[in-house]
Each structure stands twice: as C-alpha cells, then as structure tokens.
DRENKOL-741133 format. One record per atom (N, C-alpha, C): atom name; residue in three letters; z, y, x. Coordinates in pm, 1 decimal, m for minus. Example, Ala and Ser with C-alpha at 12.3 -4.5 7.8 and 13.67 -1.06 7.14 Angstrom:
BEGIN
   atom   res          w          v          u
      N   ala      780.0     m569.0     1319.0
     CA   ala      780.0     m450.0     1230.0
      C   ala      780.0     m330.0     1320.0
      N   ser      708.0     m225.0     1285.0
     CA   ser      714.0     m106.0     1367.0
      C   ser      787.0        3.0     1290.0
# end
This chain:
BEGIN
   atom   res          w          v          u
      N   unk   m12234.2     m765.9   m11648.4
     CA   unk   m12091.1     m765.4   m11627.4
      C   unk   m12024.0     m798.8   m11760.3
      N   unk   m11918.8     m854.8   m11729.5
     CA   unk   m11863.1     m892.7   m11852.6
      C   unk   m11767.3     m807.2   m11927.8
      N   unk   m11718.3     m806.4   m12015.1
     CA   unk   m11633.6     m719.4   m12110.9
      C   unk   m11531.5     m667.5   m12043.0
      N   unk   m11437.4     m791.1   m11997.7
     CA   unk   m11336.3     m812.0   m11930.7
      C   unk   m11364.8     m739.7   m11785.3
      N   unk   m11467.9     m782.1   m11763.9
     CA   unk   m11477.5     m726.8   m11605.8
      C   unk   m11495.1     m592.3   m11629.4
      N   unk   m11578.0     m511.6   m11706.2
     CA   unk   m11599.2     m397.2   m11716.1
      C   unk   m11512.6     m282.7   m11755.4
      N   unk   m11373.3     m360.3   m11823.7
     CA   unk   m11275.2     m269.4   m11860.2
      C   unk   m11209.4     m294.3   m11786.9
      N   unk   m11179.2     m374.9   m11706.0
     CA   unk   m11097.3     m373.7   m11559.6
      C   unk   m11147.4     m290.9   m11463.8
      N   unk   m11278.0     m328.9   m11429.8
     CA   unk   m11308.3     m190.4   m11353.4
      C   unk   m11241.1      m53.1   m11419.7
      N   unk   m11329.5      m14.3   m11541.9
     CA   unk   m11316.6       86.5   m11575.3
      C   unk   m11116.0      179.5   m11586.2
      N   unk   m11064.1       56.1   m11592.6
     CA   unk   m10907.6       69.9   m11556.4
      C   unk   m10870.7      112.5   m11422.2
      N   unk   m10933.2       12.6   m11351.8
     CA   unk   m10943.6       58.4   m11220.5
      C   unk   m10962.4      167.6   m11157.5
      N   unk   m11069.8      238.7   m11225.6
     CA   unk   m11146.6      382.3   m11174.6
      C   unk   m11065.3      481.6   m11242.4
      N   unk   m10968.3      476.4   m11339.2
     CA   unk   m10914.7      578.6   m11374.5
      C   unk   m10735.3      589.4   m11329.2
      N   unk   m10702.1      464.6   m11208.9
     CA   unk   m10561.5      409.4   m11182.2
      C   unk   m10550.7      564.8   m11113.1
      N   unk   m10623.7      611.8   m11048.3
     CA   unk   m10650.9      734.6   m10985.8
      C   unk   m10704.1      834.4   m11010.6
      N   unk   m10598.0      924.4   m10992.4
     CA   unk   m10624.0     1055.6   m11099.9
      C   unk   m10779.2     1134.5   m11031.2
      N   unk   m10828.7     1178.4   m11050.3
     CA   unk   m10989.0     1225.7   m10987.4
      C   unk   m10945.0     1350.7   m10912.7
      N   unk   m10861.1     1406.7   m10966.1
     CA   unk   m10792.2     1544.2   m10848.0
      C   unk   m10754.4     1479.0   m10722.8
      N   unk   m10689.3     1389.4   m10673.6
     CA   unk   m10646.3     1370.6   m10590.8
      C   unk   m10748.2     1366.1   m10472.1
      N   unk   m10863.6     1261.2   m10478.4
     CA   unk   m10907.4     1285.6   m10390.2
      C   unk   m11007.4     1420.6   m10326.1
      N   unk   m10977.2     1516.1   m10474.3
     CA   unk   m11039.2     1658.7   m10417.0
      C   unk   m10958.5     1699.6   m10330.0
      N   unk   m10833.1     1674.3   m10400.0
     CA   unk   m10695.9     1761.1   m10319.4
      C   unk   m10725.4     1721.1   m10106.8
      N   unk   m10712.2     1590.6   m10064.7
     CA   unk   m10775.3     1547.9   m10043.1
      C   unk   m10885.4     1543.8    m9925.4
      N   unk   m11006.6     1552.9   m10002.7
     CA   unk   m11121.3     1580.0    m9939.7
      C   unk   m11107.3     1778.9    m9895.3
      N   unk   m11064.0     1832.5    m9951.6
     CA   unk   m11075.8     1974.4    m9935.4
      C   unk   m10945.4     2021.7    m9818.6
      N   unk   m10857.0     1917.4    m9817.5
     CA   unk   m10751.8     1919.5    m9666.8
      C   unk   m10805.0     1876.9    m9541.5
      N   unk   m10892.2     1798.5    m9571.9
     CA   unk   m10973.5     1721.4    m9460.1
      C   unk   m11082.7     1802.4    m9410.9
      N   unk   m11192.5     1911.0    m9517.1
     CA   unk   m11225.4     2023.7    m9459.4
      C   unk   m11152.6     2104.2    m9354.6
      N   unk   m11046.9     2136.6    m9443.5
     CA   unk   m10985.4     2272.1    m9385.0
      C   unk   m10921.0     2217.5    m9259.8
      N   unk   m10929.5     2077.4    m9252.4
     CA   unk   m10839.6     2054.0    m9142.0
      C   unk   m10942.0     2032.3    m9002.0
      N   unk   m11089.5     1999.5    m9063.0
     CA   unk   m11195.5     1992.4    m8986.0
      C   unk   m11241.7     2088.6    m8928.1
      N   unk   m11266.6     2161.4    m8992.2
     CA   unk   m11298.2     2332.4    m8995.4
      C   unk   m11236.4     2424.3    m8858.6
      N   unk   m11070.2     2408.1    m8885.7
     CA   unk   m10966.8     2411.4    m8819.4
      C   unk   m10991.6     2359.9    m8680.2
      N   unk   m10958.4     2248.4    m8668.3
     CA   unk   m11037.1     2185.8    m8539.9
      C   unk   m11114.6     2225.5    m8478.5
      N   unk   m11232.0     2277.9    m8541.4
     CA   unk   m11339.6     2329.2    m8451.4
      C   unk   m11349.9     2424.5    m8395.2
      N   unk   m11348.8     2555.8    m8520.3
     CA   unk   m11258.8     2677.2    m8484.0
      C   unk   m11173.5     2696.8    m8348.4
      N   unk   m11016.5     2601.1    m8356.5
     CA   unk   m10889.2     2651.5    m8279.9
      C   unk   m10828.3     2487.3    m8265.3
      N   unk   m10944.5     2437.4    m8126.0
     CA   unk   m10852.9     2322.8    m8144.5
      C   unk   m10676.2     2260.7    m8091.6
      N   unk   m10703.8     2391.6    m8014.8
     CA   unk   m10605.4     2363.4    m7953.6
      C   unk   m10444.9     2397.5    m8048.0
      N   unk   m10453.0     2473.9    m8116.2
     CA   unk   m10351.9     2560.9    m8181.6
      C   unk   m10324.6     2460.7    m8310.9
      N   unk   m10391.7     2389.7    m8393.2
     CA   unk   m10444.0     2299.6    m8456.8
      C   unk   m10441.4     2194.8    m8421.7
      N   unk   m10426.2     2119.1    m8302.1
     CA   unk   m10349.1     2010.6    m8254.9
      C   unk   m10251.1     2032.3    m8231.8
      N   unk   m10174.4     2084.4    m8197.2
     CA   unk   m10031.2     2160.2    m8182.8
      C   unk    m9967.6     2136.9    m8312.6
      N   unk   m10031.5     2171.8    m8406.4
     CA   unk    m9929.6     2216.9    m8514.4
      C   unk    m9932.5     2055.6    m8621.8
      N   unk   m10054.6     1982.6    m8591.1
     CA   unk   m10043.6     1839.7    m8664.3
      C   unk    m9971.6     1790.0    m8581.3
      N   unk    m9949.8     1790.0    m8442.7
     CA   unk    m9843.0     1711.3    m8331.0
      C   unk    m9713.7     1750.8    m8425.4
      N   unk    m9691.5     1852.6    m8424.6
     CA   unk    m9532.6     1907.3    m8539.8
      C   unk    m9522.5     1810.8    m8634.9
      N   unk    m9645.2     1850.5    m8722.5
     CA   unk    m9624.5     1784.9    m8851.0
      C   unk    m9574.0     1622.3    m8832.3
      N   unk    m9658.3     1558.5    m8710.2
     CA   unk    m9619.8     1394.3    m8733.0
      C   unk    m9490.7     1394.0    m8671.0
      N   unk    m9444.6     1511.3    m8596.4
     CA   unk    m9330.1     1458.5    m8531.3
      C   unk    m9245.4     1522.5    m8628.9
      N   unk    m9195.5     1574.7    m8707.8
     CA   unk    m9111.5     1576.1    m8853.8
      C   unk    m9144.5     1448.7    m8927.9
      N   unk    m9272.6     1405.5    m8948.7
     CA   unk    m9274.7     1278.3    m9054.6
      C   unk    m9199.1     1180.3    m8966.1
      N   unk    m9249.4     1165.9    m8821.4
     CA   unk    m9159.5     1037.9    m8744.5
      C   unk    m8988.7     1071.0    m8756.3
      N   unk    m8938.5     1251.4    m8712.5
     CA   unk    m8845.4     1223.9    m8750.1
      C   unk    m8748.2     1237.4    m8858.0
      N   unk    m8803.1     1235.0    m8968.7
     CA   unk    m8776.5     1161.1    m9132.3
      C   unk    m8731.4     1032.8    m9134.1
      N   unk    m8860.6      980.1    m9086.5
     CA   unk    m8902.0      871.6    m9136.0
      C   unk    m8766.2      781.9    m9063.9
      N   unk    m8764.8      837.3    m8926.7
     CA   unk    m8636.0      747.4    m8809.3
      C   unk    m8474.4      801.8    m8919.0
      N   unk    m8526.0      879.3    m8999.6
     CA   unk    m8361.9      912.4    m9057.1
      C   unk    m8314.3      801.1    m9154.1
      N   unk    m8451.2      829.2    m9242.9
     CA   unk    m8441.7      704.4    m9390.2
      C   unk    m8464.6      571.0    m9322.1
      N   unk    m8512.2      559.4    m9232.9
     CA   unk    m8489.7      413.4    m9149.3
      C   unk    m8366.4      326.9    m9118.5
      N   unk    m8249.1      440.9    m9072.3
     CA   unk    m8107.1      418.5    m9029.2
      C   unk    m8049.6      423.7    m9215.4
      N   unk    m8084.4      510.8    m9257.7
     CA   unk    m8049.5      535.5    m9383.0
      C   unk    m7971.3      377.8    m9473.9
      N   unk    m8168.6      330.4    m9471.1
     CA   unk    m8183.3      271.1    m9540.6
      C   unk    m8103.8       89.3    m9476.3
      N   unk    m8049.3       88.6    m9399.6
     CA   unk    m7959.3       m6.0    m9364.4
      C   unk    m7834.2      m23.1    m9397.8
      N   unk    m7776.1      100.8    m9469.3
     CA   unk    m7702.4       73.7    m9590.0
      C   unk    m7683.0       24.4    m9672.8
      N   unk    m7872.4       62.5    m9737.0
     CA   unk    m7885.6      m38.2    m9857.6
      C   unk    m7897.0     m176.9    m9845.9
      N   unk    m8001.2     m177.5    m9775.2
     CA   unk    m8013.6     m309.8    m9742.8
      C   unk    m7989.0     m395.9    m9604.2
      N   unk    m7923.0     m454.7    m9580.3
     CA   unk    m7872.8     m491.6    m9421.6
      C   unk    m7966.3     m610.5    m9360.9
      N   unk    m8048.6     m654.3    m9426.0
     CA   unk    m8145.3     m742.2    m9385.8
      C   unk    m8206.7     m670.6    m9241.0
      N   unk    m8249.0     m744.5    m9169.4
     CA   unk    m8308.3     m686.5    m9036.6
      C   unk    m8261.4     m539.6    m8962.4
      N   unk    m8080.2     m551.1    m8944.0
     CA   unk    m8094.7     m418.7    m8955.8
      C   unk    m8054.0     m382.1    m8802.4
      N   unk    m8087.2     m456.6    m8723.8
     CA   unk    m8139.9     m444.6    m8592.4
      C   unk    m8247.0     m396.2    m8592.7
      N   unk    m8367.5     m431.9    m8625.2
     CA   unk    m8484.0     m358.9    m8606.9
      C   unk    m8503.9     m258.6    m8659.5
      N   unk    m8418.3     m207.4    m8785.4
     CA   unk    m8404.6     m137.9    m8897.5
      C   unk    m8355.8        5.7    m8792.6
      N   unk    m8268.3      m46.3    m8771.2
     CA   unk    m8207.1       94.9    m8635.5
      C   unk    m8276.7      106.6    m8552.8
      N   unk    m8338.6       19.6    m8455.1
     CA   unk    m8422.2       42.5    m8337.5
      C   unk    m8527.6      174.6    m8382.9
      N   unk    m8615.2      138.4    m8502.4
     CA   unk    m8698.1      183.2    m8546.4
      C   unk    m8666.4      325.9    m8594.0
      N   unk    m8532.5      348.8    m8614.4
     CA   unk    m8485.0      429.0    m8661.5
      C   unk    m8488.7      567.4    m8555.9
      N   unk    m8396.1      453.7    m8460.6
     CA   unk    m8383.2      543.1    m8310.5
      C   unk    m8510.6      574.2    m8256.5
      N   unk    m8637.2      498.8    m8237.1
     CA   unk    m8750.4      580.0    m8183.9
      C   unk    m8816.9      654.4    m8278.1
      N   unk    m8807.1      613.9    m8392.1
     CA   unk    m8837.3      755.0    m8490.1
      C   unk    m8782.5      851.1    m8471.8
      N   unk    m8681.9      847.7    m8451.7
     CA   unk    m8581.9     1014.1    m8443.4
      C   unk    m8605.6     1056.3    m8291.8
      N   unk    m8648.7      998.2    m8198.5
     CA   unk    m8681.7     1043.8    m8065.2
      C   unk    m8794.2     1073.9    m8019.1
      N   unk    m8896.1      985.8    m8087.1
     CA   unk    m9041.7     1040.4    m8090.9
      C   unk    m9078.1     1177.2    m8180.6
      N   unk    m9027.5     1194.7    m8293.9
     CA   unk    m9046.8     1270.9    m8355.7
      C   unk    m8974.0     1433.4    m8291.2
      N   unk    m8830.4     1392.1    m8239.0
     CA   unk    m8782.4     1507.8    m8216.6
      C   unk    m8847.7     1572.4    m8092.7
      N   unk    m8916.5     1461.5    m7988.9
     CA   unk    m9013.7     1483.8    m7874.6
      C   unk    m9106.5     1582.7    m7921.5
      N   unk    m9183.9     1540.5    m8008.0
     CA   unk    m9305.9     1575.9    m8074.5
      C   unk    m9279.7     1775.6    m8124.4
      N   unk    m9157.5     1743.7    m8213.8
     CA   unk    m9131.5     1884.9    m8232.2
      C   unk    m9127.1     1984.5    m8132.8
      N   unk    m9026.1     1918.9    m8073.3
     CA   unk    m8998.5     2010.6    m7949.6
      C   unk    m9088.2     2045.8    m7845.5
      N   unk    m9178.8     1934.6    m7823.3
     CA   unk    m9245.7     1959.0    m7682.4
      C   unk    m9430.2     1928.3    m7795.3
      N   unk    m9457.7     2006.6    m7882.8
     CA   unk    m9591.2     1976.8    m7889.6
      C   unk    m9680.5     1971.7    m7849.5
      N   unk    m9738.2     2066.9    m7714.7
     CA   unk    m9833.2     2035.8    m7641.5
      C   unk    m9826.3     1916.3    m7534.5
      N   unk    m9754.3     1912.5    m7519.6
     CA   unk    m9690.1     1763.4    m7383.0
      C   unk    m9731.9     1655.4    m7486.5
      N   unk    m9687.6     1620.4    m7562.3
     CA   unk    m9655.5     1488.8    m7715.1
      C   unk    m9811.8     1534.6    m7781.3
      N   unk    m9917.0     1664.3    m7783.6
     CA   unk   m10050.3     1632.5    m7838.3
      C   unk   m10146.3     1576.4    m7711.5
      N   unk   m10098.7     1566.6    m7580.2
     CA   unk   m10181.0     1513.6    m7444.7
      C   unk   m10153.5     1363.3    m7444.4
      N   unk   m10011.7     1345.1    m7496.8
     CA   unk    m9956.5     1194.2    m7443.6
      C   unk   m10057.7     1135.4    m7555.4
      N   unk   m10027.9     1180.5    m7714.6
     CA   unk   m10089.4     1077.6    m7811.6
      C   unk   m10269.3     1080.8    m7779.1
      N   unk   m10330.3     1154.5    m7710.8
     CA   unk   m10435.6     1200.8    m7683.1
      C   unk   m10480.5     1056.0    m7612.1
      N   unk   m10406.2     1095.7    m7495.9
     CA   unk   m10434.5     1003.4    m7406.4
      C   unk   m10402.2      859.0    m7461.8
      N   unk   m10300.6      790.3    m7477.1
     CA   unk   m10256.7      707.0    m7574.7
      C   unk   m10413.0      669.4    m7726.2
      N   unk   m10426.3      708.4    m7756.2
     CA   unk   m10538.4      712.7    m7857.8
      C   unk   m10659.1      686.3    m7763.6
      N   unk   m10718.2      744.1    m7696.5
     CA   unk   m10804.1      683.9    m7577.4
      C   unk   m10784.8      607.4    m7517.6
      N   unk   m10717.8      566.1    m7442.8
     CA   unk   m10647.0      454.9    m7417.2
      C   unk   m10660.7      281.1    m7482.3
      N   unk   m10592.2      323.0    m7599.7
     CA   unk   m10622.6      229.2    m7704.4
      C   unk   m10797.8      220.4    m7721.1
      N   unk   m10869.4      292.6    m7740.4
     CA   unk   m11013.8      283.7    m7785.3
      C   unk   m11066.1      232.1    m7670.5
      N   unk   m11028.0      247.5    m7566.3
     CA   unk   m11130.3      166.2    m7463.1
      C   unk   m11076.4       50.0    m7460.0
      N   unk   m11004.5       17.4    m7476.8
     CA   unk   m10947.5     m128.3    m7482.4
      C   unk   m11000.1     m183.5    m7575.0
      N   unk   m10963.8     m136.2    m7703.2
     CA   unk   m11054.9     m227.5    m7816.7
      C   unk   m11212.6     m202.9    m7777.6
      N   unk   m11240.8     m109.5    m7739.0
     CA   unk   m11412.2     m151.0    m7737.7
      C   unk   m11438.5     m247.1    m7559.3
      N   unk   m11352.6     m241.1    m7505.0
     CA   unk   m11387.9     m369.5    m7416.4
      C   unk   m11390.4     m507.2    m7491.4
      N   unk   m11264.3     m538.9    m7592.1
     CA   unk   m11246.9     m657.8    m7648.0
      C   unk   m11382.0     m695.6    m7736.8
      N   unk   m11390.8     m567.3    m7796.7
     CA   unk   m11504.3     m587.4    m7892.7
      C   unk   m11649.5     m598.1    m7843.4
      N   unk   m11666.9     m548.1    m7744.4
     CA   unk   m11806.2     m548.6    m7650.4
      C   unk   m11797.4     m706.4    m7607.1
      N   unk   m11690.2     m762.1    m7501.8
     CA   unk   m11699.4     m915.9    m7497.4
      C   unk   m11681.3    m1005.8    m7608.2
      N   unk   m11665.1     m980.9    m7700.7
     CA   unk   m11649.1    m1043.5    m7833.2
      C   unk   m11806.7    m1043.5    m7908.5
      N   unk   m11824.3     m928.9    m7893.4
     CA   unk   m11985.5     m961.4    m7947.4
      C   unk   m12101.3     m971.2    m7868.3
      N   unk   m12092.4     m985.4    m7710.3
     CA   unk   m12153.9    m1075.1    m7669.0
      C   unk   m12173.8    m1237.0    m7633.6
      N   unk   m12010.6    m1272.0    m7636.0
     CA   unk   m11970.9    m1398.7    m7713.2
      C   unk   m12099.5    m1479.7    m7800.2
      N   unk   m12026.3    m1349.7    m7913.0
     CA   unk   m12137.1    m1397.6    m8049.3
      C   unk   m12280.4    m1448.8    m8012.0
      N   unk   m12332.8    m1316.9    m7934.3
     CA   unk   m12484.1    m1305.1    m7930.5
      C   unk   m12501.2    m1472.7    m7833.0
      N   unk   m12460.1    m1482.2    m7732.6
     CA   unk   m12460.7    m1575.7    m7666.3
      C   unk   m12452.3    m1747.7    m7730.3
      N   unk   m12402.8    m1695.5    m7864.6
     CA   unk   m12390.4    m1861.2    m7965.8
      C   unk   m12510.2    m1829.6    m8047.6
      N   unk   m12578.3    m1712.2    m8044.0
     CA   unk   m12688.2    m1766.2    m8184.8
      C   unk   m12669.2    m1645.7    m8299.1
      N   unk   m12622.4    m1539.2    m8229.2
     CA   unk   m12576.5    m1427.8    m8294.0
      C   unk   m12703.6    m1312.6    m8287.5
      N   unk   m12785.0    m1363.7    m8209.9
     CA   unk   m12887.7    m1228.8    m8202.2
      C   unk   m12918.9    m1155.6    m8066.0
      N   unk   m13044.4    m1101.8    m8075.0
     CA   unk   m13010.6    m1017.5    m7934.2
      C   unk   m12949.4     m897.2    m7939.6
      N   unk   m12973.0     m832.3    m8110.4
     CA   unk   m12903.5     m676.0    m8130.8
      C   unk   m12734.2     m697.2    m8148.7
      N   unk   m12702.2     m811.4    m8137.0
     CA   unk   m12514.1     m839.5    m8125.9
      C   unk   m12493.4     m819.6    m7961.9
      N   unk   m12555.4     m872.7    m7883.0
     CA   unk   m12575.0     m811.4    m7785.3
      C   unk   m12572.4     m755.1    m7681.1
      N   unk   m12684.9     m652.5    m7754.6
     CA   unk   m12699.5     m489.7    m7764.1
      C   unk   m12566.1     m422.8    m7806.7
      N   unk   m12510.7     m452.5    m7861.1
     CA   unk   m12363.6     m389.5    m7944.2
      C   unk   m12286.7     m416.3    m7838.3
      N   unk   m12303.9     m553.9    m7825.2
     CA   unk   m12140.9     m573.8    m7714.2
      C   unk   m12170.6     m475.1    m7543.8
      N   unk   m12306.3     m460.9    m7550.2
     CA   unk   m12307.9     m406.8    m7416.7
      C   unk   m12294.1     m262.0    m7436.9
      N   unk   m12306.2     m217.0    m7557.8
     CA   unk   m12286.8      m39.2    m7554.6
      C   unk   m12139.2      m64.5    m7553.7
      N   unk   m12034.1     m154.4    m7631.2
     CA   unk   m11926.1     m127.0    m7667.8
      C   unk   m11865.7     m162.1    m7522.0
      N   unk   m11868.7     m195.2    m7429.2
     CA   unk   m11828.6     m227.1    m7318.4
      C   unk   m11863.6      m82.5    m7208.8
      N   unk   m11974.7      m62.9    m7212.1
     CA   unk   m12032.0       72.4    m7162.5
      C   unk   m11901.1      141.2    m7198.5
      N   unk   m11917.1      164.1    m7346.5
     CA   unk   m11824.6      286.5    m7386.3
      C   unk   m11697.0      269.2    m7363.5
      N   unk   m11633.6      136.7    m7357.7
     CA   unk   m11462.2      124.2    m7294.6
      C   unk   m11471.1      153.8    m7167.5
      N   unk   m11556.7      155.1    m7091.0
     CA   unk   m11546.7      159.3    m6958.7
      C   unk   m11555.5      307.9    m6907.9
      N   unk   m11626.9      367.5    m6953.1
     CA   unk   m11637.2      544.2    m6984.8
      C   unk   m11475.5      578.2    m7039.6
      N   unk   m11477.3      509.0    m7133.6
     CA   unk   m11326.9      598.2    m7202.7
      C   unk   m11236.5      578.8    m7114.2
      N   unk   m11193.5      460.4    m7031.0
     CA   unk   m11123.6      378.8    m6949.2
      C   unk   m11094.5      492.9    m6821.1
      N   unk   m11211.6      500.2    m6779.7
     CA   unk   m11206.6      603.5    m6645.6
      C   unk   m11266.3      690.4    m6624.7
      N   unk   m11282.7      756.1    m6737.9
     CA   unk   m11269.3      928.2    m6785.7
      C   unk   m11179.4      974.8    m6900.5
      N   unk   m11069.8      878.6    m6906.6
     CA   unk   m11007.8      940.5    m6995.3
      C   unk   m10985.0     1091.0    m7033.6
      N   unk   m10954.1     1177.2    m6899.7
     CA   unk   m10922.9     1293.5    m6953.7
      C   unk   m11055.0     1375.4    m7066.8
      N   unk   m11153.8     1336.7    m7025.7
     CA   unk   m11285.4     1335.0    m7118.4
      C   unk   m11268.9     1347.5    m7233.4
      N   unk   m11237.6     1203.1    m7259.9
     CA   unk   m11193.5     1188.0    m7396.9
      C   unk   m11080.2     1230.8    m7468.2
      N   unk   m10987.6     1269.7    m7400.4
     CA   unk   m10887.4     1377.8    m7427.6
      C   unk   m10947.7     1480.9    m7500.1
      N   unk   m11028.7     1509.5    m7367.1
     CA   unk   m11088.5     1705.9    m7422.4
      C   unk   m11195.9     1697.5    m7541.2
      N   unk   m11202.7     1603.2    m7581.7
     CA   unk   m11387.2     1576.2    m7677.0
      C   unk   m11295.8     1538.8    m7806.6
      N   unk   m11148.4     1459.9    m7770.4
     CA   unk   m11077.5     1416.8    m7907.8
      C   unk   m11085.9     1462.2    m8019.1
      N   unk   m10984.5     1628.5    m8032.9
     CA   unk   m11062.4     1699.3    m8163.4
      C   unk   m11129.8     1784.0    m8204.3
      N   unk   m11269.2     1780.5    m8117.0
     CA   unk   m11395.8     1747.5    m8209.4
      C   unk   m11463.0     1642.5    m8265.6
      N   unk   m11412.2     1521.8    m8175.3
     CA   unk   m11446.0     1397.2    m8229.3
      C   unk   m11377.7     1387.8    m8379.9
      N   unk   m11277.3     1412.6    m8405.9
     CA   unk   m11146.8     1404.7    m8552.2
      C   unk   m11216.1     1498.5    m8595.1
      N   unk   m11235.3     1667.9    m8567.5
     CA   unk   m11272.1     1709.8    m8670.9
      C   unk   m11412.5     1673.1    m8754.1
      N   unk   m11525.3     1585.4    m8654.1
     CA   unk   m11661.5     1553.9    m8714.1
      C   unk   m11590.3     1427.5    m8815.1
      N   unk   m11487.4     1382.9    m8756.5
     CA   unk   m11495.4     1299.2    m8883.1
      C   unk   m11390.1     1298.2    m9019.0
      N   unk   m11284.1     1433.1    m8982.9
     CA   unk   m11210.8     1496.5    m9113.8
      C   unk   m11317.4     1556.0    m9207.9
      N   unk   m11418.5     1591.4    m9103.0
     CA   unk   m11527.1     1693.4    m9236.7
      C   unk   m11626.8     1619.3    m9286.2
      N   unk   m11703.6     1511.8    m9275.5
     CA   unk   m11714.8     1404.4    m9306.5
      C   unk   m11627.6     1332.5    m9406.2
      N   unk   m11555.4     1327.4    m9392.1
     CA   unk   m11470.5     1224.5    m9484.1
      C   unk   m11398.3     1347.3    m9609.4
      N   unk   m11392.5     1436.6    m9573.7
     CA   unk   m11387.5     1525.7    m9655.1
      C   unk   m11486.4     1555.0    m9795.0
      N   unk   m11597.8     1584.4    m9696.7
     CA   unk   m11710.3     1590.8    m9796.8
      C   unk   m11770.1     1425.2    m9884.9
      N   unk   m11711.6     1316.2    m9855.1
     CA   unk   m11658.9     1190.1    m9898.0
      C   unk   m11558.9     1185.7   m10008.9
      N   unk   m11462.9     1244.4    m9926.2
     CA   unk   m11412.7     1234.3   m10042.1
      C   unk   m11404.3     1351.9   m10179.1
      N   unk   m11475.0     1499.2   m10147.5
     CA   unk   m11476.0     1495.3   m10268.8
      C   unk   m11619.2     1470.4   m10352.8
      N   unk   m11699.8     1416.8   m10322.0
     CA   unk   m11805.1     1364.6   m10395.7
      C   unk   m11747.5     1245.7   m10450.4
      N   unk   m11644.3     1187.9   m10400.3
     CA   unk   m11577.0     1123.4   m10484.6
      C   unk   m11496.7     1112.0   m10579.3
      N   unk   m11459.0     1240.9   m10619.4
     CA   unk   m11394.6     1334.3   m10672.0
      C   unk   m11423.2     1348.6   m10765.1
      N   unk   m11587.7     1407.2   m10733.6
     CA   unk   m11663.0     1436.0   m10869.7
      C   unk   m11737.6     1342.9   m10945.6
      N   unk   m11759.8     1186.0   m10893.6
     CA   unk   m11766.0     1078.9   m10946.5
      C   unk   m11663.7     1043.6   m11025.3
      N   unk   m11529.1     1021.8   m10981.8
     CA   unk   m11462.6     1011.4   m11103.3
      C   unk   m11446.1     1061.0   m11233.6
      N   unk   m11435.7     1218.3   m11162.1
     CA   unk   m11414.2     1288.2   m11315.9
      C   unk   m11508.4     1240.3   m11389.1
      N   unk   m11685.2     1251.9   m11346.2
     CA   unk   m11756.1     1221.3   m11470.5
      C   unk   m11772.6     1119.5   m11506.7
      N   unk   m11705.6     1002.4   m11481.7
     CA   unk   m11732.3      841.9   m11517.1
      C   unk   m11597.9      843.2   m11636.8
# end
C-alpha cells in the first residue's frame, strides 16, 4: 500500500470516533435482548419511538419550506404524512406495530419473488445451477411470506431481535478494532 493510501485509510479509520459504534452495538443488544424477553411490549414502545421521529420529522419538513421554497409541494405533502403517520403511530401503537408488521412482510415477499425470478433468469443464461437453487428458495420463501403473512408477523421480532444481537455484537467488535488501530 502506498503512503498516500495508507494515511488515507488510516484518516479514514479514525473519521469515527471508536465509542460510537460501542454506543451502538450495546443498544442493539439491549434492544435484542428486549425483543426476546418482551416482544410484544418492546414493539410497542419502538412503534412510539418511530412515530415521534415521523412526527418531528413531518414538523421540520413543513418547517423547512420557509427556508427553502424549492419543491415545496412535496416538501408539505411529506410533511403532512409525517405528522399523520407519526401521530397514528403514537397514538394507536399496537394497531401501527401490526400494520408496519404486516407492511414489512409484505414488502419481503415481494422482493424475494422478484429476486427468486431474477436469479433464475441468471441461472438460465449461464449463471450456474446454485443461482438457481437461490432463485427457487427465494421464490419458495415469497410465496410462504405472501400467504402466511400473519406468520411472519408473529416470527418478525424474533427475526429483528436475532439480527439486533448480531449486529450488535458486530458492532462492538468493531469498536474494539478501532480503538486499538
């Protein structure tokens, strides 16, 4: 590696303070943990949390069309379903943690239909037989999520918490890579 390259990296690796991703990785425990424990009480209360960030976010949205008036049709729209999704969310958290539930499943069987015919596509040009193999599990599995959704509803967070605690323990081993580099 070269000089240049190596103190760019090394710039790089320190643009980020090494606490952070403990901070971090150790929320993503507790938030995993949590999950498993009490999922229900614990989806409830992150349904809150996003529905305050949505309705923030729908405030400084309208806000911010003051400042700047560029697009400020969409600027409000965005504004208005921020402040309505979010105030949904507050108010009605268990109703608004089933809808995004479902909604989130929803979405996943769809992309893994696209992606299942997409990579049998592939396999079919010269892609392999294990591309496939992929496109036919990923099709399997949209089709399961598709019409068992409520399934995947009820499996959701444990599915999130295997992978908050996971990514947790990710990130702070990453954590402790920084500091000592």
């Amino acid at each position: 590696m070269t000089t240049a390259a190596s103190t760019a990296f090394s710039e790089q690796k320190r643009a980020k303070p090494w606490w952070i991703p403990l901070v971090e990785g150790i929320a993503l425990l507790i938030v995993g943990v949590l999950l498993l424990t009490s999922p229900l009480q614990t989806i409830v209360s992150l349904t809150r949390v996003l529905g305050l960030f949505w309705f923030l976010s729908g405030i400084f949205e309208i806000v911010s069309i003051f400042v700047d008036r560029s697009a400020w049709g969409w600027k409000l729209l965005g504004g208005i379903i921020g402040l309505l999704a979010g105030y949904y969310l507050v108010t009605a958290p268990a109703a608004g943690a089933l809808i995004l539930g479902f909604t989130l499943v929803i979405f996943l069987g769809i992309q893994s239909l696209i992606l299942g015919i997409v990579h049998l596509v592939q396999a079919l040009r010269g892609a392999g037989w294990a591309m496939g193999i992929i496109g036919i599990v990923n099709i399997i599995f949209g089709v399961l999520l598709l019409g068992n959704s409520l399934i995947g509803v009820a499996a959701l967070p444990w599915v999130i918490a295997i992978f908050a605690i996971l990514g947790g323990i990710a990130a702070i081993f990453m954590a402790l890579r920084l500091r000592s580099a």
